[in-house]
C-alpha positions in Angstrom: -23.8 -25.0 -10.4 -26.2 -24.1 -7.7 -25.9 -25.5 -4.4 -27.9 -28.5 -2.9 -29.5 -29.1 0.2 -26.0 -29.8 1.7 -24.3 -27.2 0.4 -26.8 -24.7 1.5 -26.3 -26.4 5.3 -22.3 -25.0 4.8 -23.3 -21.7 3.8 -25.7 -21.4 6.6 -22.4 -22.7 8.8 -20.1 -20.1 6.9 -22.5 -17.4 7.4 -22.6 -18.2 11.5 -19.0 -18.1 11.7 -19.0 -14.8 10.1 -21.3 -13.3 12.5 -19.0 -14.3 14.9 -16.3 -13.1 12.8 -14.2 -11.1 15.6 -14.4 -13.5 18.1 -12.3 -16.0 15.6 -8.7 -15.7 17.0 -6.2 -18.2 15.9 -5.0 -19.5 18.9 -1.0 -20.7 19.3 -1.9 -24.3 19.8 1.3 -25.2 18.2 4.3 -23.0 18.4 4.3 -22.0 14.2 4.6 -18.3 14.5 8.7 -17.8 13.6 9.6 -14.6 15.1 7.4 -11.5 16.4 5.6 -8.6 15.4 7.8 -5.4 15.3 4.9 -3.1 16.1 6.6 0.0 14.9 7.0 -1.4 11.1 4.0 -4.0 11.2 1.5 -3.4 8.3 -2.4 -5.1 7.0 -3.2 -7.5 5.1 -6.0 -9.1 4.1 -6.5 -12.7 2.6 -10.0 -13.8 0.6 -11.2 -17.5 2.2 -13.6 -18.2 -1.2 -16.2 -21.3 -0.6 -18.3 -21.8 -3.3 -20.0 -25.4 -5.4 -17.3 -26.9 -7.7 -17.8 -26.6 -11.4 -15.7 -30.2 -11.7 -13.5 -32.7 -10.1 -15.4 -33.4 -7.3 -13.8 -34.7 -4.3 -12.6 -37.9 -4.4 -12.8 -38.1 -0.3 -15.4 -40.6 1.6 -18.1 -38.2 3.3 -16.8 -35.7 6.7 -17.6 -37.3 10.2 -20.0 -34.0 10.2 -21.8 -34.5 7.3 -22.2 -31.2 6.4 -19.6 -30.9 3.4 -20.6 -32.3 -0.3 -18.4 -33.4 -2.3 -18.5 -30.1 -4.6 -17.9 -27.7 -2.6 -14.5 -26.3 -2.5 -12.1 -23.2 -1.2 -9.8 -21.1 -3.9 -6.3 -21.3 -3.5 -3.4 -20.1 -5.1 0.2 -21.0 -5.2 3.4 -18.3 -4.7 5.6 -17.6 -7.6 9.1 -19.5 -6.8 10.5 -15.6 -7.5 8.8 -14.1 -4.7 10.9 -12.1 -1.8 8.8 -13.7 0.6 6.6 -17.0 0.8 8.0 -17.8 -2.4 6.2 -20.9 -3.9 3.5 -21.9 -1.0 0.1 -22.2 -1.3 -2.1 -19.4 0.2 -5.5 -17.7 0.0 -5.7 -15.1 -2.6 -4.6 -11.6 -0.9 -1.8 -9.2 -0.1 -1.3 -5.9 1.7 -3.3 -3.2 2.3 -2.7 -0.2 -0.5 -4.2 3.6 0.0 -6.0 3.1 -2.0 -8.2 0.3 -0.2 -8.5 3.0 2.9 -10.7 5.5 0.9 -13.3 2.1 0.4 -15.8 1.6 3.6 -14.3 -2.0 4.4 -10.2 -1.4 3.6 -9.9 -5.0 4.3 -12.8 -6.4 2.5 -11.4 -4.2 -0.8 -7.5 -5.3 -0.4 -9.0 -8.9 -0.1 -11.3 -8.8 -3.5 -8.8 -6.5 -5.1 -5.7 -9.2 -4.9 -8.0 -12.2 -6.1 -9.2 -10.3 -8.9 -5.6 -9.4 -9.8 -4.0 -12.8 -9.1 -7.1 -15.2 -10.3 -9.1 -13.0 -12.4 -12.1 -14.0 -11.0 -15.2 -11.8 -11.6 -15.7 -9.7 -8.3 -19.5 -9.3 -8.6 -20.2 -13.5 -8.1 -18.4 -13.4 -4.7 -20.7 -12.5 -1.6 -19.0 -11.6 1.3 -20.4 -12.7 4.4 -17.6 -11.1 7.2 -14.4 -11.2 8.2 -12.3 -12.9 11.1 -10.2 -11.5 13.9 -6.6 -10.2 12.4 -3.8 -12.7 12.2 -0.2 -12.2 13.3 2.4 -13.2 10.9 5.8 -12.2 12.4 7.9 -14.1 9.5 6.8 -10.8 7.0 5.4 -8.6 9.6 2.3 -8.4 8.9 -1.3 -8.2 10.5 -3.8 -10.6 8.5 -7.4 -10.3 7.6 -8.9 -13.3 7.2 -12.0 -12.3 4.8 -14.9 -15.0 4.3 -17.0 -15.1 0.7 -19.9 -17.3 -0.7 -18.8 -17.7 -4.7 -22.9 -17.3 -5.9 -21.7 -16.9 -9.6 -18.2 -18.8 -10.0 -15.8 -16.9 -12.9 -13.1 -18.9 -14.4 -9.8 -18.4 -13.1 -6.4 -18.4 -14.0 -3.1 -17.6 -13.5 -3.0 -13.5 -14.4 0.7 -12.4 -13.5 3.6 -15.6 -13.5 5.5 -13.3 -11.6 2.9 -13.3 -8.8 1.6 -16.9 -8.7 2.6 -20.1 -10.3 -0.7 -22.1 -10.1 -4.4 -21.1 -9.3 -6.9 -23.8 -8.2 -10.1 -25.0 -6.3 -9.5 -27.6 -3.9 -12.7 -29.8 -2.9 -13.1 -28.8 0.9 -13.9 -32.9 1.8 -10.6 -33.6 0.4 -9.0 -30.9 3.0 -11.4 -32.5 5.8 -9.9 -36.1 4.8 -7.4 -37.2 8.2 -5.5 -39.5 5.5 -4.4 -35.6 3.9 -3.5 -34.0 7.5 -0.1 -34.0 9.7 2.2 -31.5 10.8 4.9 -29.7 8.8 7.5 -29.1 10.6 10.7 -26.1 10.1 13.8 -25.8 12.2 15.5 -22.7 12.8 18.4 -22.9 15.0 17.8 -24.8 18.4 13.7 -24.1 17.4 11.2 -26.5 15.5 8.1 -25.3 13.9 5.5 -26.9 12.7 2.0 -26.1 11.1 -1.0 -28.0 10.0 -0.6 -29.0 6.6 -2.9 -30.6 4.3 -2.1 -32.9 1.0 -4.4 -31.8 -1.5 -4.1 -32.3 -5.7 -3.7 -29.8 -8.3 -3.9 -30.3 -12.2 -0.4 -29.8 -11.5 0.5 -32.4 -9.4 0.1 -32.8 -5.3 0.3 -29.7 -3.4 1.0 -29.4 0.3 -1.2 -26.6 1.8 0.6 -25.6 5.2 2.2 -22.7 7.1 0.0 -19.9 7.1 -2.5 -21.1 5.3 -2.6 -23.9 6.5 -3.1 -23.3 10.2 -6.1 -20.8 9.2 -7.7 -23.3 7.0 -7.3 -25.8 10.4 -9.0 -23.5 12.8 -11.6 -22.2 10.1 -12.7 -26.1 9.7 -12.1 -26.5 13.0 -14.6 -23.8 13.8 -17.3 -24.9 11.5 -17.6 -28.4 13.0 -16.6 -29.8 9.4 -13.3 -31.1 10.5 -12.3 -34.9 11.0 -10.1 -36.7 14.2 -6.0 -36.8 12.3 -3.3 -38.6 14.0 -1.2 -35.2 15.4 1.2 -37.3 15.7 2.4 -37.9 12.1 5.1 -35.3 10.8 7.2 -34.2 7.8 9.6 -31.3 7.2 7.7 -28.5 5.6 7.9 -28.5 1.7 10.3 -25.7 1.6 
């Protein structure tokens, strides 16, 4: 489907945030980061943050305060396999470490970020543009130093499941549906005399409801956040994280 006059507005947004793509750092507004980076073991990673114009199941959601999200366009996400060593059944952008392999390519980060969706959604490589990528992310919980990578989805590929081992669910969630403040609150985790918490967002799945937080979810709040598409939420309202 190509985009309207709207959804050309959010590209336009998307590609001004990736020219200001190293400037992006996600800030410790809320104390979410369990742990620290062990700087002698830390290692790259790189996530894919894939926009494109929904095929179907537009949002449901009444119009952003902004105005500048349709209801079609969306953001890929998949879901963790429940057998995974780490992050084992949440939500997340497509991604994963990165191999050798991605080193001998002239963007290592750009390559991990493709090559992980194409091997956990099987979306066809070639339809996604990227535009840039954002300042590296700390994640202390698996030591790791994230890359967030933005794309542009000009030719949308089907996507599935690939490897059950790797992800339990693969699905585009309508981006008006993540900007909706009735879908926002903080999750919260407590570890020892600690609490946690992490913008989290209640979104729908053929699967059933699916609570987008953590990780994910704090990029996903500072990315909206950052493109003047998000929408006041009561910071006030809390639940334990879905864990």
């Amino acid at each position: 489907m190509a985009p309207d006059e709207t959804d050309r507005r959010a590209l336009d947004d998307l590609r001004e945030l990736a020219a200001r793509g190293s400037e992006i750092v996600m800030d410790d507004r809320e104390p979410w980061r369990i742990g620290g980076i062990d700087p002698e073991t830390v290692r790259d990673a790189a996530v894919l943050i894939l926009f494109g114009v929904l095929d179907d199941a537009p949002a449901t959601s009444r119009p952003g305060a902004a105005g500048a999200v349709g209801d079609d366009l969306d953001v890929l996400i998949v879901v963790r396999s429940d057998s995974l060593r780490q992050h084992a059944g949440q939500p997340a952008f497509p991604g994963g470490k990165v191999d050798p392999e991605d080193r001998e390519s002239e963007d290592p980060f750009v390559e991990a970020a493709l090559r992980e969706a194409v091997e956990e959604t099987g979306l066809d490589r070639s339809g996604v543009t990227v535009l840039g990528r954002l300042a590296p992310v700390p994640l202390p919980v698996s030591n790791f130093m994230v890359t967030p990578v933005l794309g542009w989805w000009v030719s949308p590929s089907p996507v599935e499941v690939v490897d059950a081992a790797e992800s339990a669910q693969v699905f585009r969630v309508p981006v008006r549906d993540l900007t909706n403040a009735e879908h926002r609150y903080y999750a919260t985790i407590t570890r020892g005399p600690s609490t946690y918490k992490s913008p989290a967002f209640e979104v729908h799945s053929a699967d059933g409801p699916v609570t987008i937080w953590g990780f994910t979810g704090v990029v996903l709040d500072r990315v909206l956040h950052e493109l003047g598409w998000d929408e006041p939420w009561d910071r006030q309202r809390k639940k334990p994280a879905p864990i």
